[in-house]
C-alpha positions as CSV (number, residue, x, y, z in Angstrom):
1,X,24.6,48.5,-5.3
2,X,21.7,50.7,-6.6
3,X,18.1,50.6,-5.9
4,X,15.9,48.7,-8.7
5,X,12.4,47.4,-8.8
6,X,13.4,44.9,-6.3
7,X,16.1,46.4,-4.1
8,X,15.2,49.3,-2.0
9,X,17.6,51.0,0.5
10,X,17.1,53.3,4.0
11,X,19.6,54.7,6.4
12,X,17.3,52.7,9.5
13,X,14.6,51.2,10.5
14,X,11.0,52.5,10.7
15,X,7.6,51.1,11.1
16,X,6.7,52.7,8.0
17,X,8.6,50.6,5.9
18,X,6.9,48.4,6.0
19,X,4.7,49.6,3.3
20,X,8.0,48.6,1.3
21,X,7.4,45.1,2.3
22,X,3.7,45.2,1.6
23,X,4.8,46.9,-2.0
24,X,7.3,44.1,-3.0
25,X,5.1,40.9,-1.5
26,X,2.3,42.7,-4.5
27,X,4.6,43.3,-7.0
28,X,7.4,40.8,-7.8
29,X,9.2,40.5,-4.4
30,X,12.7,42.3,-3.5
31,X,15.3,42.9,-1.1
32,X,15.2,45.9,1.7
33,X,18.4,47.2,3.0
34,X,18.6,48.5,6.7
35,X,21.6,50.5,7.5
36,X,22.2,51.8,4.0
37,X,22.4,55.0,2.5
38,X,20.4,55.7,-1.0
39,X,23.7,56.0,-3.0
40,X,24.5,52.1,-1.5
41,X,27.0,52.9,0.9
42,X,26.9,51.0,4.5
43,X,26.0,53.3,7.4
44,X,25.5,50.8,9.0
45,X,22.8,49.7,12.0
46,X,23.0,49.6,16.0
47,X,20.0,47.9,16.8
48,X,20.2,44.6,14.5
49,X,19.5,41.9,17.5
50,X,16.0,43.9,18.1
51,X,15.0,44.1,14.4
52,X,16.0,40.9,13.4
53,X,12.9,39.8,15.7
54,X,10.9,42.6,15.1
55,X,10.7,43.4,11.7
56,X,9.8,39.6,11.2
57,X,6.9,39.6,13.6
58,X,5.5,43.0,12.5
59,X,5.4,41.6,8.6
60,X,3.5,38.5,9.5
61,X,0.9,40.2,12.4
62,X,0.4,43.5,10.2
63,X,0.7,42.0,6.9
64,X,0.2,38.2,6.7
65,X,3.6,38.1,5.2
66,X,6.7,35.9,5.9
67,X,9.9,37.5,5.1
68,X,13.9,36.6,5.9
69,X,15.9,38.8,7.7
70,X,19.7,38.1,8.1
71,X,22.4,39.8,9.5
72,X,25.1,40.8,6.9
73,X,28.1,42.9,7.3
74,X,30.6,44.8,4.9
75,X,34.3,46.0,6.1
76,X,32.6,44.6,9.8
77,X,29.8,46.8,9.4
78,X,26.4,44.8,9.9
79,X,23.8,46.0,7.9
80,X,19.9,43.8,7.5
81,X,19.0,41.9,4.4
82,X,14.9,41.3,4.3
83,X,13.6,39.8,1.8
84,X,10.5,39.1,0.3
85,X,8.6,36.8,-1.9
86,X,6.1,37.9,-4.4
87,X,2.7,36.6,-3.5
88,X,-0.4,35.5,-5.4
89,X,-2.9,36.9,-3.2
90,X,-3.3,40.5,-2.8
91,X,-1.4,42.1,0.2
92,X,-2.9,45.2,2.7
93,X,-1.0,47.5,5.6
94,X,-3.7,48.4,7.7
95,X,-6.9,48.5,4.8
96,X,-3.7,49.8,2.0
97,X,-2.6,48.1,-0.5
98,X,1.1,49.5,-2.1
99,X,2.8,48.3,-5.2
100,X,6.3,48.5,-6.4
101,X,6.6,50.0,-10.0
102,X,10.3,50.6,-11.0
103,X,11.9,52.6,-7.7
104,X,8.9,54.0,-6.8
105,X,6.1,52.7,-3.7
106,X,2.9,53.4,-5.0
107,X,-0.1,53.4,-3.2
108,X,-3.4,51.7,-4.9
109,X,-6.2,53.8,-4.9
110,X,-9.5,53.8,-7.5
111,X,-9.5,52.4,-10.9
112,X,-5.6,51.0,-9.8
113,X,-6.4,49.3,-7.4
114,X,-9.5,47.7,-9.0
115,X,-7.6,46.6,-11.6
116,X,-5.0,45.1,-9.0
117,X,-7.5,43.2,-7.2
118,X,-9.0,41.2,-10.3
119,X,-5.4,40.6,-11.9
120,X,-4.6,38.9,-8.4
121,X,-7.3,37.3,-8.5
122,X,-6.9,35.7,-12.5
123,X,-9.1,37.7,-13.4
124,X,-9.7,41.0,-16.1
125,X,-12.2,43.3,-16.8
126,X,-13.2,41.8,-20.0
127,X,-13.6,38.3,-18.7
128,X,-16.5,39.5,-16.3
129,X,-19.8,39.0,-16.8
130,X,-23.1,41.4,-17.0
131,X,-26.5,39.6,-16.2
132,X,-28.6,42.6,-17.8
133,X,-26.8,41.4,-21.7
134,X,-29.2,39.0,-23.7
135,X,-28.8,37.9,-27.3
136,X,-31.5,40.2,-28.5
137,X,-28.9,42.8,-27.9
138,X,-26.0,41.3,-30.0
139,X,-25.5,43.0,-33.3
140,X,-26.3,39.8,-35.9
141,X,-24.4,41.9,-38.7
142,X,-21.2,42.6,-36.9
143,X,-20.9,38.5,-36.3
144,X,-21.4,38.5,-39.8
145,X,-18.7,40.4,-40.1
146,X,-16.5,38.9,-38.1
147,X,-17.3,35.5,-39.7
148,X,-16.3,37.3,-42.9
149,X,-12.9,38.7,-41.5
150,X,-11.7,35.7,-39.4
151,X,-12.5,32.8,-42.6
152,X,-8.6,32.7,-42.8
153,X,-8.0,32.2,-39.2
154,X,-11.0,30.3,-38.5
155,X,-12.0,28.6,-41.7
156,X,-14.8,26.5,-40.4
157,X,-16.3,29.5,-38.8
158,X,-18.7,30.2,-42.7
159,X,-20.7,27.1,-42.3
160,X,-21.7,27.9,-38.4
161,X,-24.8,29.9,-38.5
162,X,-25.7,30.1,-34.4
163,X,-24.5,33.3,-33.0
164,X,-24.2,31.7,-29.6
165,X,-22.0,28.9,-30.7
166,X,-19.5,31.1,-32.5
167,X,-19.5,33.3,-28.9
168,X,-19.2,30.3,-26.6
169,X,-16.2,29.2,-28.9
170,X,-14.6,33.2,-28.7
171,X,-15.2,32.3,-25.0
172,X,-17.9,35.3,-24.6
173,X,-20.1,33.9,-23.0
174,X,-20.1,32.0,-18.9
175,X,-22.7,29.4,-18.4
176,X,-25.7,31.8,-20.0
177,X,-24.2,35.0,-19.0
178,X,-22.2,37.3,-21.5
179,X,-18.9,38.5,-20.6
180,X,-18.0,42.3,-20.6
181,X,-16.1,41.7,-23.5
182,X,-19.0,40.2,-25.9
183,X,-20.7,43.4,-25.4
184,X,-18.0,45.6,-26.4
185,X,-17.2,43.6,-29.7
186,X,-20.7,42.6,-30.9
187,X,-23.5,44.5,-28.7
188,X,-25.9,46.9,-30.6
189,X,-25.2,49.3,-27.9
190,X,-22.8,49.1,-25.9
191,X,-22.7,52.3,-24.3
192,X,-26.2,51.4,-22.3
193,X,-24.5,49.1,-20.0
194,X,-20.5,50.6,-20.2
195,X,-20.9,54.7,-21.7
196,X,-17.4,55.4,-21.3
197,X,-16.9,52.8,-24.2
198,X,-16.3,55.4,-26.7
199,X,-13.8,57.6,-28.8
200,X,-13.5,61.3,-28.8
201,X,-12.1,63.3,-32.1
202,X,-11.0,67.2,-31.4
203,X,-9.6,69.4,-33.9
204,X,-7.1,71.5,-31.5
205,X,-5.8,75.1,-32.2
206,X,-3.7,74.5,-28.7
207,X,-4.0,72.7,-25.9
208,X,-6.9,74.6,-24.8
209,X,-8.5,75.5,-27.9
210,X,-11.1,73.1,-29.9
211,X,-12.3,74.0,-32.7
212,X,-15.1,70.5,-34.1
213,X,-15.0,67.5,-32.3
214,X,-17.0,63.6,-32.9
215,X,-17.7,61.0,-30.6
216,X,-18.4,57.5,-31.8
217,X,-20.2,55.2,-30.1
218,X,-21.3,51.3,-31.2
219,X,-19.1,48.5,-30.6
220,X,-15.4,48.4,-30.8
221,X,-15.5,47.0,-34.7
222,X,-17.9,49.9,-35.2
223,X,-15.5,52.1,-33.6
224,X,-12.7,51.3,-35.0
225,X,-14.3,51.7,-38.7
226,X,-15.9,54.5,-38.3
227,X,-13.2,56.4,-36.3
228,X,-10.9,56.5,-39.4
229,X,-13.7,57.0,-41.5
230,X,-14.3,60.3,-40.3
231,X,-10.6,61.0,-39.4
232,X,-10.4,60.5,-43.5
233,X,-12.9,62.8,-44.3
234,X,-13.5,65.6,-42.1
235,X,-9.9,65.6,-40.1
236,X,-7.3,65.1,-42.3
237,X,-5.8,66.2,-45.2
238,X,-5.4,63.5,-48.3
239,X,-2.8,65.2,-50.5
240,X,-3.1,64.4,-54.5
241,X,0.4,63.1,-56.5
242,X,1.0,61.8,-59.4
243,X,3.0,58.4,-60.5
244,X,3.1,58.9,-64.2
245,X,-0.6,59.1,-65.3
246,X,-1.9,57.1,-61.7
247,X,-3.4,59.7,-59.3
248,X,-2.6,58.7,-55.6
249,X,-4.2,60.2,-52.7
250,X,-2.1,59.5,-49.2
251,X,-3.2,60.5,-45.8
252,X,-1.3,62.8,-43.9
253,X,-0.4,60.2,-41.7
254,X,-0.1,56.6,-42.6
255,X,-3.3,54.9,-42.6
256,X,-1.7,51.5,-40.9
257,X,0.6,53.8,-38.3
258,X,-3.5,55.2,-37.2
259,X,-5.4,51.9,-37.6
260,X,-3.4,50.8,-35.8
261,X,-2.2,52.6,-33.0
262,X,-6.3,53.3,-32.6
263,X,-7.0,49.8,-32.0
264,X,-4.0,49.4,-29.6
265,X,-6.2,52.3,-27.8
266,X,-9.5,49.7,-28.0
267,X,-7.8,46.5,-27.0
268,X,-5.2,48.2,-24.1
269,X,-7.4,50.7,-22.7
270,X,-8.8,50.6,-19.1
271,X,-12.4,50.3,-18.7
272,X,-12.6,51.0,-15.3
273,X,-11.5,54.7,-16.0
274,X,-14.9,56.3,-17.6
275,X,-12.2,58.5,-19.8
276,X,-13.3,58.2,-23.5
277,X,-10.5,57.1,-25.7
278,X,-9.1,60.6,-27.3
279,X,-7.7,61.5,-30.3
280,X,-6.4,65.0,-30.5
281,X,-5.7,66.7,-34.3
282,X,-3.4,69.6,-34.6
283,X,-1.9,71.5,-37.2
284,X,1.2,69.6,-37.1
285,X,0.8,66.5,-35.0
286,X,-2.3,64.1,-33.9
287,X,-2.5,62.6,-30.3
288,X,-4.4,58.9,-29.5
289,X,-4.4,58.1,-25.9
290,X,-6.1,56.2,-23.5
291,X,-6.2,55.7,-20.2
292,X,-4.1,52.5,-18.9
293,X,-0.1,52.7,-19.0
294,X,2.0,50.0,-19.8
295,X,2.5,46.9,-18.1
296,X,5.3,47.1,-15.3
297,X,7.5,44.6,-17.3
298,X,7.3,46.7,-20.9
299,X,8.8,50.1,-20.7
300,X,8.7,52.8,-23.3
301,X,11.7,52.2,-24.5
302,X,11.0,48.8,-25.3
303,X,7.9,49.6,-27.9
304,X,11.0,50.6,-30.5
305,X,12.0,46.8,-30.4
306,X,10.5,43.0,-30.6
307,X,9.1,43.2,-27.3
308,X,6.1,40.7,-25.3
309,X,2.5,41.6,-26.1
310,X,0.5,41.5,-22.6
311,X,-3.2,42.9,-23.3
312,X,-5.0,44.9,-20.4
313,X,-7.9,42.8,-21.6
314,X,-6.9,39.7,-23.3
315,X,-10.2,38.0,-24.3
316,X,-10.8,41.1,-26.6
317,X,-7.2,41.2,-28.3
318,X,-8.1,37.5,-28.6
319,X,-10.9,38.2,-30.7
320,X,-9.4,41.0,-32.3
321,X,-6.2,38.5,-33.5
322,X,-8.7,35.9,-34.7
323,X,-10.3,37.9,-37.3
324,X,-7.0,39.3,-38.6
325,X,-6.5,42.9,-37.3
326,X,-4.3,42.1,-35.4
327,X,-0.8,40.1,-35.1
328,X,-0.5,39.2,-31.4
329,X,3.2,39.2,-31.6
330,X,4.2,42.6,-29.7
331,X,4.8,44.4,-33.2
332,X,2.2,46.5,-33.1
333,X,4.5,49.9,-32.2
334,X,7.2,48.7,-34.8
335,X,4.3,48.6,-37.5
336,X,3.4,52.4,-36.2
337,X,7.3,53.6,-36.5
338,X,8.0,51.7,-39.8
339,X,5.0,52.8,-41.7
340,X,6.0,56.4,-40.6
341,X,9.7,55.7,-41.4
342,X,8.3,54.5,-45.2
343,X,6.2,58.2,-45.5
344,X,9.4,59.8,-44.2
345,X,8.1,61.3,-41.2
346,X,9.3,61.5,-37.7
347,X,9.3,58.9,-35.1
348,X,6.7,58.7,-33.5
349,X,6.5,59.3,-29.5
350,X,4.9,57.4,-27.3
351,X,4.6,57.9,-23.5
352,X,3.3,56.1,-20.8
353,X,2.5,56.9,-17.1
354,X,0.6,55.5,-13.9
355,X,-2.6,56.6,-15.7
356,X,-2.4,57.2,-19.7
357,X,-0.9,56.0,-22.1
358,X,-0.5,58.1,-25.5
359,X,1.1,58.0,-29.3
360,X,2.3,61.5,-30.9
361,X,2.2,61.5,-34.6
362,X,4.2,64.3,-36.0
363,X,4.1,66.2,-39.3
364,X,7.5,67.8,-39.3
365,X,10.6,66.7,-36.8
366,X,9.7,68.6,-33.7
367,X,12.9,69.0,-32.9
368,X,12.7,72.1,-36.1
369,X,9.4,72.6,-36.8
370,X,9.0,76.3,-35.6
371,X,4.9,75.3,-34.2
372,X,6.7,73.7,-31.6
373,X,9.2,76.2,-30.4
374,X,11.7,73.5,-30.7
375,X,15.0,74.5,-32.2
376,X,17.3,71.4,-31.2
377,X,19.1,70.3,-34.9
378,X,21.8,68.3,-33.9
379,X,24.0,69.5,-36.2
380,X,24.1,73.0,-34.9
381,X,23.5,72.7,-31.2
382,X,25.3,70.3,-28.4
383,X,23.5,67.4,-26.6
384,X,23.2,69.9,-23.6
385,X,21.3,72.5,-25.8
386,X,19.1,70.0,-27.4
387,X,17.7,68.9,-23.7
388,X,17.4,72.3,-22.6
389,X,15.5,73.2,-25.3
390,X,13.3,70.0,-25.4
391,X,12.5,70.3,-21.7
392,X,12.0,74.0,-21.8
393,X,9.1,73.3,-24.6
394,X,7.8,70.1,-22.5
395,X,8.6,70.0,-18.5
396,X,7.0,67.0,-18.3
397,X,9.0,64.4,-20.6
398,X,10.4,61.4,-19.4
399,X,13.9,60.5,-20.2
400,X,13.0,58.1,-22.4
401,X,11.3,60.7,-24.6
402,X,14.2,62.9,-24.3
403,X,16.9,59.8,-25.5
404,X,14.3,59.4,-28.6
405,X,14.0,62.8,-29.7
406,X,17.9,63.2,-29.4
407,X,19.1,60.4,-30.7
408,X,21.2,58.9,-28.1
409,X,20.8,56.0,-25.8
410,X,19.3,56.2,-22.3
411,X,22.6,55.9,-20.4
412,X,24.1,58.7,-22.5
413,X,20.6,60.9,-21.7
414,X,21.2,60.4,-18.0
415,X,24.7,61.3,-17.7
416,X,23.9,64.1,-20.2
417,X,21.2,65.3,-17.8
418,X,23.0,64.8,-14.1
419,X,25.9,67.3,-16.0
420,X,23.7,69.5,-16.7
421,X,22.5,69.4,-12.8
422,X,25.7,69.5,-11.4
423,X,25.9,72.8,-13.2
424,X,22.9,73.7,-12.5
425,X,21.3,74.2,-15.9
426,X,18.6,72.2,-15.0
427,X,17.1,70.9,-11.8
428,X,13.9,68.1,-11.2
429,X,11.0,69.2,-9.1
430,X,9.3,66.2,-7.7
431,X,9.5,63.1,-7.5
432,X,10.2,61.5,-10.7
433,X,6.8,60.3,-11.5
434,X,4.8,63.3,-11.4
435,X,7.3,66.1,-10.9
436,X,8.6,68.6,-13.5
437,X,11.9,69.9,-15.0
438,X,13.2,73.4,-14.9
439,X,15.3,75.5,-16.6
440,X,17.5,77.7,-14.5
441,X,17.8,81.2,-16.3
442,X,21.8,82.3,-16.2
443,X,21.8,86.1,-15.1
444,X,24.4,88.2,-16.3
445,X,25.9,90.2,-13.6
C-alpha cells in the first residue's frame, strides 16, 4: 500500500489525527491506517481494544462525524482500518476546518476557506447577489454586444429588446437583485462594487524589474478586448512576412494561444483574492496568472489531454460559452498548446498551486535559450543533467513541470529524481507543497 488522496498512514494513534478525519469527511472521504509505517509496512498497534472505542467517540463528540473502525491484521499483526465518508456539510475540529488535497492535510484559512464554505453549501461566488447593483448601472452596449455575439447560440436572443429579460434568462439576476456575476459581465463599472476585478500588463526586465505597465478595468468583455488590444500594440512585437505578394503580420505569440488562455484567467480566477489578474512580458517569455489553482480532481498534467471543464465560477463561463468565446468542453489548454505547436514554439507551461494558477508562453525552448540559463538539449546531456540543470534555474518546479520540459513521463521523472537523491545530487527542502529543491555542489578533494 501507498498513501493517496484517500489513504493516509501513521505509526499510532494520536488525538491529533484526527484533523485527518476532519480533512477526509471535507474532501472526498478515505481510509486512515493505525499501526502502519509511511512506506506501508505493518508495525503494528498494542492498544487496538481502547481505540476501537475511542477513536469512534472522539470523531462524533469533536467532529459530528461517524466513522468505522475495524480491527484488521497482516501475518497476525492487528493494525486499525477507520474510515470515513465524504460529507455534504462542511466539517470543523475545534473552530478548524482541514481539507485533503492529494497527500497533503491542509488547513482552511482566508480566501480558502471562504471558497470552501459556499462550494459546501451549492453555492459560488458568482451566483451571489449585491443589493447596491441596479439596472441603471448595466452597460446597454455590451448586451448589445453580447446579443450580437451569442445570435448563433441563442438565435431568438435579436428580437428581445429588455435588458432584464435577456439577464433573468442568463440567470443574472435573483428575485430583483443582480448576481455578482451580472456585474462583472455587463456593469459600467464594475470595479465600484468588486476593484480587484481587473488585469495588470508589466513589461519585465527580470523578476524585479518593470519597465511600463496598464491596468484595465470595465467589465470582463471590456477586459478581455481591450487587454489584447494593448498587448497588440504597445507589448508585442508583430513581425512582417511575406507569402508571395500577401504581407502577413503574426504576433509573437499566437493570438488564440493569448485570447485564450486570458479569458481562462477571467472565467477561473478567484474573486475572493483582491489580486488583479497579471500578465507579465519578458524578452523571451509572457506570464498570465491568476489567483485560484486547479480543481482537486484536474491536475497539471491533465491540461495536455481531453480532460473535464469545472469553472471556479460557472454562471460566468456560462455566459461566456453562450456567446461563443468559449467551447465548454475542457479544450481550452489543448487550443493554447496546439496553436503554439502550429507557430512552432515551445510548449507551453502551466503550473498550479494552493493559490495561483499560471501559463508560460515561451519564445525559444527554455531548455537552450541562453536568457534562461538553461542548457538541458537532450541530445547532449543525460536525463540526470537535464533536472539538475532545470531545478538549479527554478527551485520551485513541480514534477510535473520537470516531466514536461524533459520529455518523459511522470513515473520516469520520479524514479529519475529519487536516483538522483539516493546519490545525493539533489535533496527536497520542505514539504512538497511549498518547499524547494537543492542542488548539492560535489567538492573535489
Amino acid at each position: 500500500m501507498q498513501e493517496t488522496q484517500n489513504i493516509e498512514f501513521k505509526r499510532e494513534w494520536k488525538d491529533e489525527y484526527l484533523k485527518v478525519i476532519c480533512a477526509f469527511a471535507n474532501a472526498f472521504g478515505g481510509i486512515l491506517y493505525v499501526g502502519v509505517n509511511d512506506d506501508g509496512t505493518i508495525n503494528g498497534t498494542t492498544n487496538h481494544s481502547q481505540l476501537l472505542e475511542e477513536i469512534p467517540n472522539k470523531s462524533r463528540d469533536l467532529l459530528g462525524v461517524t466513522i468505522s473502525a475495524e480491527l484488521k491484521y497482516q501475518n497476525n499483526i492487528p493494525f486499525l482500518e477507520i474510515k470515513t465518508p465524504s460529507y455534504s456539510v462542511p466539517i470543523s475540529l475545534r473552530g478548524r476546518y482541514y481539507f485533503r488535497s492529494g497527500t497533503t492535510i491542509l488547513e482552511l484559512t482566508g480566501n480558502s476557506l471562504n471558497e470552501f464554505l459556499l462550494g459546501k453549501f451549492g453555492k459560488t461566488w458568482d451566483d451571489l447577489t449585491e443589493e447596491t447593483f441596479s439596472l441603471s448601472d448595466i452597460d446597454l452596449n455590451t448586451i448589445e454586444d453580447f446579443k450580437r455575439f451569442s445570435s448563433d447560440r441563442l438565435p431568438a436572443i435579436n428580437t428581445e429588446t429588455d435588458p432584464l429579460v435577456i439577464l433573468n434568462k442568463l440567470n443574472l439576476l435573483k428575485g430583483k437583485n443582480f448576481k455578482r456575476a451580472a456585474i462583472l459581465l455587463f456593469a459600467k463599472e464594475p470595479q465600484r462594487i468588486f476593484k480587484q476585478a481587473h488585469v495588470k500588463i508589466g513589461r519585465f526586465l527580470s523578476d524585479v524589474d518593470i519597465v511600463t505597465s496598464d491596468i484595465v478595468e470595465g467589465n470582463l468583455f471590456k477586459q478581455l478586448d481591450q487587454t489584447i488590444e494593448i498587448l497588440k500594440t504597445k507589448y508585442l512585437l508583430s513581425p512582417i512576412s511575406y507569402e508571395g505578394i500577401h504581407r502577413r503580420e503574426k504576433l509573437e505569440y499566437p493570438y488564440l494561444a493569448l485570447r485564450e488562455a486570458l479569458l481562462n484567467a477571467l472565467i477561473h480566477r478567484n474573486y475572493l483574492s483582491t489580486s488583479a489578474v497579471q500578465i507579465r512580458v519578458y524578452s523571451n517569455k509572457l506570464i498570465i496568472m491568476n489567483e485560484g489553482e486547479l480543481p482537486d480532481e484536474i491536475k497539471v498534467e491533465d491540461l495536455f489531454k481531453n480532460h473535464l471543464s469545472k469553472p471556479r465560477n460557472p454562471i460566468i463561463a456560462d455566459v461566456f460559452y453562450k456567446s461563443g468565446f468559449i467551447e465548454g468542453w475542457g479544450r481550452g489548454t489543448l487550443k493554447i498548446v496546439d496553436e503554439c505547436f502550429k507557430e512552432k514554439l515551445p510548449t507551453p507551461e502551466f503550473e498550479s498551486n494552493r493559490h495561483l494558477f499560471s501559463v508560460t508562453f515561451f519564445k525559444t525552448d527554455p531548455k537552450t535559450d541562453p536568457k534562461t540559463d538553461l542548457k538541458t538539449d537532450p541530445k547532449t546531456q543525460t536525463i540526470d543533467e537535464q533536472i539538475i540543470a532545470i531545478i538549479t534555474y527554478d527551485k520551485k518546479i513541480t514534477i510535473p513541470l520537470i516531466a514536461n520540459k524533459i520529455g518523459k513521463g511522470i513515473t520516469v521523472t520520479k524514479e529519475t529524481i529519487n536516483k538522483l537523491k539516493t546519490a545525493g545530487r539533489i535533496k527536497r527542502i520542505g514539504p512538497a507543497k511549498g518547499g524547494y529543491w537543492q542542488v548539492i555542489e560535489k567538492r573535489e578533494r
